[in-house]
C-alpha positions as CSV (number, residue, x, y, z in Angstrom):
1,X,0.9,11.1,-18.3
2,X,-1.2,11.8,-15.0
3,X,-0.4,12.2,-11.5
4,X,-2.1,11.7,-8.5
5,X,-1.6,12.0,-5.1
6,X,-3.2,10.1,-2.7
7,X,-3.2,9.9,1.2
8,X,-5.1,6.5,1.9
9,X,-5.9,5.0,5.1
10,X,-6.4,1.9,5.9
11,X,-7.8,0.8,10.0
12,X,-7.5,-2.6,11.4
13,X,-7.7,-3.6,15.1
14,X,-4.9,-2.4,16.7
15,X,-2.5,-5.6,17.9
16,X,0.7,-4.0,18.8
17,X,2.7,-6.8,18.9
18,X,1.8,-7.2,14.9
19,X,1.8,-3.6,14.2
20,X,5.5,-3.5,15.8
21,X,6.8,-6.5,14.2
22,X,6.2,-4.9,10.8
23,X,8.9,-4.9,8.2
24,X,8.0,-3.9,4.9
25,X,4.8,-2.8,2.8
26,X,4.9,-4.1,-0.7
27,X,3.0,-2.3,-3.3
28,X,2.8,-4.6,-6.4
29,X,0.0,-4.3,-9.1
30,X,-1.3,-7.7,-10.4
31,X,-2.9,-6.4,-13.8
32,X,0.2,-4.3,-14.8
33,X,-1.4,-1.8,-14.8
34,X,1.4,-0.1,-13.5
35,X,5.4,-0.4,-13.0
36,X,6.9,-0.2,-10.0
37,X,8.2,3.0,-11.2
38,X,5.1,4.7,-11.6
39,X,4.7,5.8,-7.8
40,X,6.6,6.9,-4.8
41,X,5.0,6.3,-1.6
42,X,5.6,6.3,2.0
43,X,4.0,4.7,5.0
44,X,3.0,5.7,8.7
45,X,2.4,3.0,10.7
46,X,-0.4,4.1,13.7
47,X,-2.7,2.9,16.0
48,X,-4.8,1.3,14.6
49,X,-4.4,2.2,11.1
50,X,-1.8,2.6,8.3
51,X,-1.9,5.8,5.9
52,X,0.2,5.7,3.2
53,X,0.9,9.1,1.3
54,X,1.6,7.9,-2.7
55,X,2.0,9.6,-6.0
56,X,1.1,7.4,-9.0
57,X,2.2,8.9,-12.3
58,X,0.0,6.8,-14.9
59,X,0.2,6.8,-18.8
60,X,-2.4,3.7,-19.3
61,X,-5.8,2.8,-18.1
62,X,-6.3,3.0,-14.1
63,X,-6.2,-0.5,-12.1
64,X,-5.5,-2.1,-8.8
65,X,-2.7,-2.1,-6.5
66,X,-1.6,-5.0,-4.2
67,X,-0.4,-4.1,-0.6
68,X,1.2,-6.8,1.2
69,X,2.2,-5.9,4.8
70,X,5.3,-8.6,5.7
71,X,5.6,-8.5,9.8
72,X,8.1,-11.2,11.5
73,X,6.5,-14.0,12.9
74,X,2.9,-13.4,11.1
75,X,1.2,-14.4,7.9
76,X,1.3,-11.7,5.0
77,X,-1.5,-9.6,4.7
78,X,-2.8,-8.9,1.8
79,X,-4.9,-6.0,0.9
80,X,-6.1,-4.9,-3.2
81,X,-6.3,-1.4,-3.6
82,X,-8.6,-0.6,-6.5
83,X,-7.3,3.3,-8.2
84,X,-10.5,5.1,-10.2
């Protein structure tokens, strides 16, 4: 088993309305690569940019992640998250 940690960031342009109506970040990983067990992370929601402080704890091979930012009233975005 193998942790990392991992302070990503991720910018867009800012649209506070969006960035307010925010409601959840789901991490998911598409490949199985790993369970949702296998990390803790939280999120801090800026201007203009999202940095989300994680721990993965892996036993297999490394992957990708899937973020999918849910805000009320907008589409889902979707963002893949590749881990080396």
């Amino acid at each position: 088993m193998v942790a990392y940690g991992s302070h990503t960031e991720f910018t867009f342009e800012d649209d506070i309305q969006w960035r307010t109506a925010i409601t959840n970040i789901i991490i998911s990983s598409p490949s199985n690569s790993f369970a949702p067990h296998d990390w803790i992370s939280t999120a801090q929601i800026n201007y203009e940019n999202i940095k989300l402080h994680t721990l993965l704890v892996v036993q297999g091979p490394k992957g990708s992640l899937v973020l999918t930012i849910k805000a009320t009233g907008y589409e889902d975005t979707v963002v893949t998250w590749v881990v080396q």
